[in-house]
C-alpha positions, 0 to 999 in steps of 0.5 A: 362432381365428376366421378372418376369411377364411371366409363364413358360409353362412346357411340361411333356415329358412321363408318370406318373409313381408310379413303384418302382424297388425293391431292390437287396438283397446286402448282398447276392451280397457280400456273393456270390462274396466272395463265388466266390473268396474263392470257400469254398463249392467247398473245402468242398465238397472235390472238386479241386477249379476253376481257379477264384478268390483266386486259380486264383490269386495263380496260376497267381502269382507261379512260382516265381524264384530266381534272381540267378536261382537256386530256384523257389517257385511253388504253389501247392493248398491251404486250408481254416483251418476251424478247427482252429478257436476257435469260429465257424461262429453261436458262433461268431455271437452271440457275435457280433465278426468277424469270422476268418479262416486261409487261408494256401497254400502249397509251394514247395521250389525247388532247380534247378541246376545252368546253 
């Protein structure tokens, strides 16, 4: 049975300590994996985008071939249309609203001869 009558001697194994880590930015965490993945500064600064995140996962998936052989879809670059947007990124957050641009990749539809 457990005596109610007995104290409990705590042992503190280390010291006191009030040192508080600071906080990571967690917003600017999330806006450079993105960065990362649609590579937009790369694509701006009219340069060819890495081989990671979105032209990884392209290039990753292309060539794809038809079941008969005889046609093959095959990757060729994609692009980050901007322009279309009716809102830039400042108008949309004034108006609390999400900020959209189309993502288009140029595919190339190649008919092979049958073997």
């Amino acid at each position: 049975m457990f005596d109610r009558r007995k104290d409990i001697d705590r042992i503190v194994v280390g010291s006191d300590s009030n040192e508080v880590m600071e906080l990571p930015n967690l917003v600017d965490i999330q806006l450079a994996s993105f960065e990362r993945f649609l590579q937009r500064e790369h694509m701006l600064a009219g340069e060819a985008p890495l081989l990671q995140g979105l032209e990884e996962v392209f290039q990753g998936t292309f060539p794809i071939e038809s079941q008969s052989g005889d046609m093959r879809l095959e990757y060729d670059h994609y692009i980050l249309d901007e322009a279309a947007s009716k809102l830039n990124e400042m108008e949309c957050k004034q108006k609390a609203i999400t900020f959209a641009a189309s993502v288009k990749a140029r595919i190339n539809l190649i008919f092979l001869e049958p073997l």
